[in-house]
C-alpha positions in Angstrom: 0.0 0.0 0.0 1.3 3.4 -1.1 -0.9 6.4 0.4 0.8 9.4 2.0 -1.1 12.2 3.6 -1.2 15.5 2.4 -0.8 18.3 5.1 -1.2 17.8 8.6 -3.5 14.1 7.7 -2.4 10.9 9.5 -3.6 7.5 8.0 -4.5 5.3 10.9 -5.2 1.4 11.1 -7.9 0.8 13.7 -7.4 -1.7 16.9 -10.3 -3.4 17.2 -11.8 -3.8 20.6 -11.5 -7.5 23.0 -15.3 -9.2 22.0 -15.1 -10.3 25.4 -15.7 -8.3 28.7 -13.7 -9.5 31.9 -16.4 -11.9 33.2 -16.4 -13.7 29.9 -19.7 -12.2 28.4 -18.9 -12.2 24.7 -20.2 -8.9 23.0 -21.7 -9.7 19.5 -20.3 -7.4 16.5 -23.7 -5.7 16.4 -23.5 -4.4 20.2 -19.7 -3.2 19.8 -18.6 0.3 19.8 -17.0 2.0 17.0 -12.8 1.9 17.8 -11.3 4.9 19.1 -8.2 3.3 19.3 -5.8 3.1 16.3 -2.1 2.9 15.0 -0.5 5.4 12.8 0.4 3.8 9.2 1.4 7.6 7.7 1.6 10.9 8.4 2.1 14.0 6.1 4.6 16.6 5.9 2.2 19.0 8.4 0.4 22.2 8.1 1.6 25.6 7.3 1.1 28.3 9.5 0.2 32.2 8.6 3.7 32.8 7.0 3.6 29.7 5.5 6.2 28.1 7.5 5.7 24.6 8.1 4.6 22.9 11.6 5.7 19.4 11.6 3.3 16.8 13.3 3.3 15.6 16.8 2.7 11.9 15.9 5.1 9.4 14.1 4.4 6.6 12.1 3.9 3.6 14.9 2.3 5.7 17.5 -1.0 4.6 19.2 -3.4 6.8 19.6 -6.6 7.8 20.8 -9.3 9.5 18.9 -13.3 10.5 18.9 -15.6 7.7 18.2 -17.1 10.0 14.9 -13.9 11.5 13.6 -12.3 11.3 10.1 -12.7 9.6 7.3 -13.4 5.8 6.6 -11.3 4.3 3.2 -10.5 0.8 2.3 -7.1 0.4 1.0 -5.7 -3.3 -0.4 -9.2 -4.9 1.6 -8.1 -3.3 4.9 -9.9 -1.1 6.6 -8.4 2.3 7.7 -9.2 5.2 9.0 -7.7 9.5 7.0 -7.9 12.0 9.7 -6.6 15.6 10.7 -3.8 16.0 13.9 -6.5 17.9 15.7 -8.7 15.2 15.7 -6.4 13.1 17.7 -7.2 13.0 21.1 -4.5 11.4 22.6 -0.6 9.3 21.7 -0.9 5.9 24.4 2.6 5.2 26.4 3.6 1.6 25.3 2.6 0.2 28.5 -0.8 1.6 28.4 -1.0 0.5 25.3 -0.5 -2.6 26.2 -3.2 -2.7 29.2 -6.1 -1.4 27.2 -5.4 -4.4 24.3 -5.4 -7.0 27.0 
């Protein structure tokens, strides 16, 4: 897959939620929530400011992050699904170890 962002756009893969809550209930796809949890595939070069200077993003590809349940843009790139979205409408970059907690 070959897709880079323009401006300050980051392409996200989603993380899909654990089916399962901690006493074992298993949550059917229709009761699920939307992700808000993602990894960043690509980011763009950034955004120009007034003097058209450019800001470079705080995200880097790799970074997990957090983001509202109705933001960006849904695409479908090579069968997978994925997720175009502005910086701004990140919420959030997960520490590896938190990362790690809310997957589990």
């Amino acid at each position: 897959m070959k897709l880079r962002p323009l401006q300050d756009r980051v392409l996200i893969r989603l993380i899909e939620q654990v089916s399962k809550t901690p006493g074992g209930i298993i949550i059917p796809d229709t009761a699920k929530e939307k992700p808000v949890e993602g990894e960043v595939l690509a980011i763009g070069p950034g955004a120009r400011d007034e003097r058209g200077a450019l800001c470079p993003l705080d995200v880097k590809v790799g970074d997990r992050v957090l983001f509202g349940k109705w933001s960006g843009t849904e695409v479908k790139i090579d069968g997978e699904e994925l997720m175009i979205m502005k910086e701004t409408d990140i919420l959030g970059i997960l520490a590896q170890g938190a990362a790690k907690k809310l997957a589990a």
